[in-house]
N, C-alpha and C positions, 0 to 999 in steps of 0.2 A: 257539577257544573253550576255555575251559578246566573240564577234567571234574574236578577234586580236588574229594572230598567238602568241606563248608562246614567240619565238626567236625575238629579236628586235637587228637591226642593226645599227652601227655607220655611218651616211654618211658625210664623209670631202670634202667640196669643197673649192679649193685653186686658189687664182689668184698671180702670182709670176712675179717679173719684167722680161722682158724679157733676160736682160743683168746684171749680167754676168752667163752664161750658167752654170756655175759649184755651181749655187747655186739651179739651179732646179733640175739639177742632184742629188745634194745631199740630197732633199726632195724628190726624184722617190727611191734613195736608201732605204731610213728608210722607207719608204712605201714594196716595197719589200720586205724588210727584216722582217717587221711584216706580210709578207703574206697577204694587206690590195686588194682590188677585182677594179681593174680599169674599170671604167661606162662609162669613158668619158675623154675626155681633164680635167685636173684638179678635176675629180670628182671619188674618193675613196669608199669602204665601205668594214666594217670588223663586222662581232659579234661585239655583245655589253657584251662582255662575261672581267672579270675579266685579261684575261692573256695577252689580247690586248692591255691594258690601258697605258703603262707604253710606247709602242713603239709607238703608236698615239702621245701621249704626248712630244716624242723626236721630231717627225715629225714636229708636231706642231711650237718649239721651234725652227730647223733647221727655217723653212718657218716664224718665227719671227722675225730670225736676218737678213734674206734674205729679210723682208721690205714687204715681203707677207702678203697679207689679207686671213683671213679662218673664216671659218663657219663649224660648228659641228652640225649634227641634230639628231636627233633618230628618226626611221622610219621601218617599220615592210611592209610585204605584204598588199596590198592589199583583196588579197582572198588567199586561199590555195594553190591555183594554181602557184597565182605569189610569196609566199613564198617558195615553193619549188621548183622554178625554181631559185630563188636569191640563195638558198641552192645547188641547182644542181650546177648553175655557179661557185661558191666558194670552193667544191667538186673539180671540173674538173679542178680548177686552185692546191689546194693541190696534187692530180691525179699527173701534172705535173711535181710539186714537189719530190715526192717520184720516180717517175722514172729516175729525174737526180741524186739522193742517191741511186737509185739501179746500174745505170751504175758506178758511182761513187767506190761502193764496188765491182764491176768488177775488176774494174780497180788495184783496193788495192787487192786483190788474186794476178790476174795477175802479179801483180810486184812482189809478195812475190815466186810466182814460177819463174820466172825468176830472182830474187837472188837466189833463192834454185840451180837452173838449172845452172847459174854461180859458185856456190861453194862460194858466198860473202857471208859468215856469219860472220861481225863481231859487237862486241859491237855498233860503231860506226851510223853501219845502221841499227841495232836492233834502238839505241834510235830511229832515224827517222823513224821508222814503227810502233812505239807506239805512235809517238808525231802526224803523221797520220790515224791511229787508233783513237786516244784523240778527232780530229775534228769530223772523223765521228761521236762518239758518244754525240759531242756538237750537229753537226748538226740535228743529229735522234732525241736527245731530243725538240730542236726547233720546229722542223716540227711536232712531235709529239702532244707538246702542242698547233700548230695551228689550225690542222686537229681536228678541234670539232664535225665534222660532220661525222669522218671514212670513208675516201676513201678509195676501194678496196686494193689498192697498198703498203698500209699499214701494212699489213700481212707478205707480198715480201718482204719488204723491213726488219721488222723485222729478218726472216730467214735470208735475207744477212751479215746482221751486226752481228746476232749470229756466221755463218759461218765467217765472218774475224777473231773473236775474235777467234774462233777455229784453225786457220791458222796461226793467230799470237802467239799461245800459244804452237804449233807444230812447229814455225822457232826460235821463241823461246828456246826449248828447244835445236833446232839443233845448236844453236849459241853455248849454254853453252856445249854443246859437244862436238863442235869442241875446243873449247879453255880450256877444261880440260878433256878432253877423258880418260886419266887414271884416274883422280878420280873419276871419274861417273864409268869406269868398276869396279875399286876395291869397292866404295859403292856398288854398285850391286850385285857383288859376295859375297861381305860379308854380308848385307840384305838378299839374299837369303841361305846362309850356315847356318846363325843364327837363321833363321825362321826355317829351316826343320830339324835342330839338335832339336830344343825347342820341335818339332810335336813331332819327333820321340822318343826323354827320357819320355815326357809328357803320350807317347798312348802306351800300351803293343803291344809289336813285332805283334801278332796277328791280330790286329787292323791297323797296318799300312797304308792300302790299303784306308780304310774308313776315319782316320783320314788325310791322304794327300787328300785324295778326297773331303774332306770340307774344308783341307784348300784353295786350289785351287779354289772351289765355290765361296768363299769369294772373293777371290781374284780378282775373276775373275768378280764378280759383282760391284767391286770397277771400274775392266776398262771400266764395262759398263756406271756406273754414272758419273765416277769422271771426264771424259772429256764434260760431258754435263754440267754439276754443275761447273766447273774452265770455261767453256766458258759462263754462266752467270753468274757469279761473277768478271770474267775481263770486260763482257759486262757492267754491274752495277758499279764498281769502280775501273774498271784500276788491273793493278798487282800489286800498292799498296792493295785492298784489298782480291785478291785472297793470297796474303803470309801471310797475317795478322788474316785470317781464319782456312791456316794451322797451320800457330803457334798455336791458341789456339786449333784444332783439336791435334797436337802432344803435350801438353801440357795434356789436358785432355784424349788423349791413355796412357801417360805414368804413369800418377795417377790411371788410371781403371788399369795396367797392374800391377803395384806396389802390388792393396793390394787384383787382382782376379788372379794372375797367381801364382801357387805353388813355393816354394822353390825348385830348385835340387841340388841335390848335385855331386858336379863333378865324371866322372868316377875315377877308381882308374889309376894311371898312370902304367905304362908298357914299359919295355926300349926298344928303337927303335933304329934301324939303318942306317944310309941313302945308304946304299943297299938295304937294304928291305924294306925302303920307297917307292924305287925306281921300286922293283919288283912291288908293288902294286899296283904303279900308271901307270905301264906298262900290268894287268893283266887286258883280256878282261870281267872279272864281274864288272871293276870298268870301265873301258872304253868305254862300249857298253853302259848303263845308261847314261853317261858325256855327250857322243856323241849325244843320243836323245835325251837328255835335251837343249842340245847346237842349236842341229836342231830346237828343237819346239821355242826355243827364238829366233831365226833368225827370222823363218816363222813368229810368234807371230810380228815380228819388221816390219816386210815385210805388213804384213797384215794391221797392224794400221798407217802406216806411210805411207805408197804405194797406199793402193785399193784407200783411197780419192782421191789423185791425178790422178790416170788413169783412175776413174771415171770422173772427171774434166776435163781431157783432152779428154776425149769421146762425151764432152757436157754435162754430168749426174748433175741433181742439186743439189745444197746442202744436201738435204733432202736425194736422193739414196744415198750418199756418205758416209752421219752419216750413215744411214740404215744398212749398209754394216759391220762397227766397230761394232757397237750395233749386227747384230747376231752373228758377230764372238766369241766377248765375249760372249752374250749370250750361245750359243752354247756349248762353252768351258766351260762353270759354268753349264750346266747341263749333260755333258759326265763324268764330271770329281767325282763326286762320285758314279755315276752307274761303272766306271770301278774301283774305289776301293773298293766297294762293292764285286764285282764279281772277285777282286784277293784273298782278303779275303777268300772269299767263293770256294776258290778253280776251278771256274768257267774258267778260266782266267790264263793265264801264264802271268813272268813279258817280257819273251824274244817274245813269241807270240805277246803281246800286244801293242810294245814296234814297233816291226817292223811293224802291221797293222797302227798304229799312225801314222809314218815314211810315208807309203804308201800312206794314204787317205793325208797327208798334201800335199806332191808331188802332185796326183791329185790336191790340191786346187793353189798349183799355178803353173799346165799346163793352170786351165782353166782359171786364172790370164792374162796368155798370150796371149792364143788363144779363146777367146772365146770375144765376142764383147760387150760394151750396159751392161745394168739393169742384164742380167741373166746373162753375166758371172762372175761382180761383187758378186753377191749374192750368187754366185752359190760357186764362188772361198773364200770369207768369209765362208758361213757353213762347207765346207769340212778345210779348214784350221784350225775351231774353235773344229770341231769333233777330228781332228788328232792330235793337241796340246794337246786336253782335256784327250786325252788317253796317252799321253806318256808322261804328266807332274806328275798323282798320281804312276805311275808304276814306273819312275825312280828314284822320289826321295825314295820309297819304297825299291826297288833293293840296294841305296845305302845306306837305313838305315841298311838294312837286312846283307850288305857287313860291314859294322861297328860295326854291333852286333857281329859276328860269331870273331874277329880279335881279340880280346883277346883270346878267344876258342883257334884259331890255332897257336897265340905265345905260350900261356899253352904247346899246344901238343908240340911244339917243344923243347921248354925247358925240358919238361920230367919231371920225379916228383924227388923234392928236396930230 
């Protein structure tokens, strides 16, 4: 029966001239930089594994033009014992590794919240935060394929490099909003008008409540994944291939939309006046909706963009910080068709419901402020995600319901022909 360990290891030993010092230098580099395990003066050893071969071989050649002699052997433990201490050794040297990439992504947050904290968002330094970003992610994959054995710190070190890509995808977008802030509000507002007219022709007046309330579900499950899912896919290929995903994600929404969303037909027109435009956009049934609406996207902006950060600045890890986004959304997708349920059903006022939303969001961010650490993070996401959830299916309901009745009362005023 044969007892040799399965793992057999490469051992290099090198004898290099003395002079000129920059050519032993240069073979301790290529050694390093394959993560090869130093035994001794001149004496190396790495796995005998596939992913090695290629950086020995450089090694090798450095220390050929250098006039150096080498020797290559293959050699395995002795017993069990001493295999898995040559494993431990090599472990603890990877170990090392991965904590200089974790201080490392420290350090890459930190810089990107002191630009954030300076107000320096520009193209400029965007490119240098992804062309920093691009190493670490050479580097993780390196260390990655070294670490055959799974060091602890591996894990760590994962999470952090997810978290940059999340930070980077968050300054990111603050760059493109500072240097085109009107067309990011005006998409937005007209994404959001276009989506809640479609709800609203689409679902009889009655339904309202239930149909804003799934649309909002939706929605609001998108904010749950879609920052998990764009920071592994930046993580995997850069923002070349997070755009490259959504293109064909909107490519393929606009063909499912084509031939599953019904035809409508426009309402009938009605002649208007820009006085009574004016009355309208000044009458508080159309104002007090606007305003909660306007509140809960504030807070909504405050919550996904903010709690990371003051969780960060508290010491909170990566992990409490996603946590925090994750139940706000959460939260928000499952309020949000129990309260259009419940207006539907007569359960529920829009003015009621509208000012308790108001209320519990306020609570989520006093405790935003005042409250310290893990619980007031979490504490100020759930109330935040509960108050948006209720005052996002009621307003945009309030202002279908305002849109519906507006013919009705030109009719009455015009009088009958």
């Amino acid at each position: 029966m044969n007892d040799e360990p399965a793992m057999q290891w490469m051992v290099l030993i090198l004898r290099l001239l003395a002079q000129p010092s920059r050519r032993r230098v240069a073979v301790w580099r290529e050694l390093r930089k394959v993560g090869a395990l130093s035994l001794g003066q001149g004496v190396w050893a790495v796995p005998d594994v596939p992913v090695f071969a290629d950086g020995v071989q450089r090694a090798l050649g450095v220390a050929e033009r250098a006039q150096g002699e080498s020797v290559v052997l293959r050699a395995a433990g002795r017993g069990p014992q001493d295999a898995a201490r040559f494993e431990a050794m090599f472990t603890a040297a990877r170990e090392e590794d991965w904590a200089e990439f974790t201080a490392d992504c420290g350090k890459y947050t930190a810089e990107l919240d002191k630009e954030i904290g300076k107000g320096k968002l520009t193209l400029a330094e965007l490119e240098e935060e992804e062309q920093s970003l691009e190493r670490l992610r050479r580097w993780h994959r390196d260390l990655k394929a070294r670490d055959v054995f799974g060091a602890p710190g591996a894990q760590e070190a994962d999470r952090q490099l997810a978290e940059c890509a999340r930070r980077f995808e968050d300054y990111s977008e603050r760059v493109f909003a500072r240097l085109h802030p009107g067309w990011l509000w005006a998409a937005r507002l007209g994404q959001g008008a276009a989506a809640s007219a479609l709800v609203a022709r689409l679902n009889p007046q009655a339904e309202h409540g239930r149909a804003f309330g799934s649309y909002g579900f939706f929605k609001s499950i998108g904010y749950t994944a879609g920052p998990l899912l764009g920071g592994v896919l930046v993580w995997a290929g850069g923002l070349t291939l997070l755009f490259a995903v959504l293109m064909l994600l909107a490519a393929a929404v606009a063909v499912w939309a084509a031939l599953a969303v019904p035809a409508v037909p426009p309402p009938p027109k009605s002649r208007q006046t820009l006085l009574g435009l004016a009355r309208r956009l000044t009458d508080g049934a159309f104002l007090r909706p606007v305003a909660a609406l306007a509140a809960a996207t504030a807070a909504l902006s405050v919550g996904v963009g903010f709690l990371p950060l003051c969780g960060a600045a508290d010491g909170l890890p990566p992990v409490a910080t996603g946590a925090a986004v994750s139940a706000l959304a959460a939260c928000a997708a499952v309020v949000q068709p129990w309260a259009g349920r419940a207006l539907d059903e007569g359960r529920l006022t829009a003015r009621g419901g509208l000012a308790a939303g108001l209320a519990v969001t306020a609570c989520g961010l006093a405790c935003a402020a005042l409250l310290p650490g893990v619980t007031g993070l979490l504490t100020a996401a759930v109330l935040i995600g509960v108050g948006t959830g209720l005052i996002t299916p009621l307003g945009f309901a309030a202002l279908a319901l305002l849109t519906a009745l507006l013919p009705l009362a030109l009719a009455a005023r015009r009088g009958p022909r």
